[in-house]
C-alpha positions, 0 to 999 in steps of 0.5 A: 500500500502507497501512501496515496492509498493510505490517505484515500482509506483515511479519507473513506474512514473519516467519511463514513464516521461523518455519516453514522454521526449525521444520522443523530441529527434528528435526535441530537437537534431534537428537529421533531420538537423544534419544528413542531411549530414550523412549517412541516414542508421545512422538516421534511426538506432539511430531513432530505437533505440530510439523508441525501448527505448521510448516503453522499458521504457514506457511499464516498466512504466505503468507495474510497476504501474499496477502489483505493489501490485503483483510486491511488492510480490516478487515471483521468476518471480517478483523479476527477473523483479525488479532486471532486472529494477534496474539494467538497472537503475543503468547501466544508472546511471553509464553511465550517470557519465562515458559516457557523463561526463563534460569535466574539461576545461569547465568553466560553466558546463551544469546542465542538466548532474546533473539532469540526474545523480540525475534523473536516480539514483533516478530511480535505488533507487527507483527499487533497494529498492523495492527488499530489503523492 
């Protein structure tokens, strides 16, 4: 094993972790009490989403691991998909830091946003590097 593959595996590993943890949504943001009072269609289109994302990031994951000695070969159709992977990575990264960055008035900033920003740039590390080596 190369380290190209290495990385693609850890990259698969990381995103399958992030799809078990995306299917607590409902029950970590209890969205079933707090859009009881909202407009059902906003449930069910966040619900959507976020299957869709659980089934992205899941089906990433487990192709990663599976086609990573063939991922690692960088044929034209291979690259495409670790670039496409490292770049959703980076842009979640990214997103993370600008979209739900701490509010400075904050005395006790919550340490799972660090965790996250640390988590999601491992990610794109992890696919990013896999194009270069």
């Amino acid at each position: 094993m190369n380290f190209s593959e290495f990385l693609i595996i850890f990259g698969g590993i990381f995103s399958i972790v992030m799809s078990i943890f995306h299917t607590q949504f409902s029950r970590i943001f209890k969205w079933k009490t707090s859009f009881k009072e909202k407009a059902i269609a906003n449930y069910k289109i966040l619900y959507t989403i976020n299957l869709a994302l659980i089934l992205f990031l899941f089906c990433s994951g487990i192709f990663s691991i599976t086609f990573a000695s063939r991922l690692a070969g960088k044929g034209s159709i291979e690259l495409s998909i670790l670039i496409f992977l490292s770049l959703f990575w980076i842009w979640r990264t990214i997103w993370q830091i600008l979209y739900f960055k701490v509010p400075k008035n904050i005395e006790k900033r919550p340490i799972i946003h660090y965790i996250f920003v640390i988590y999601f740039l491992l990610c794109s590390i992890f696919y990013t590097l896999s194009v270069f080596f």
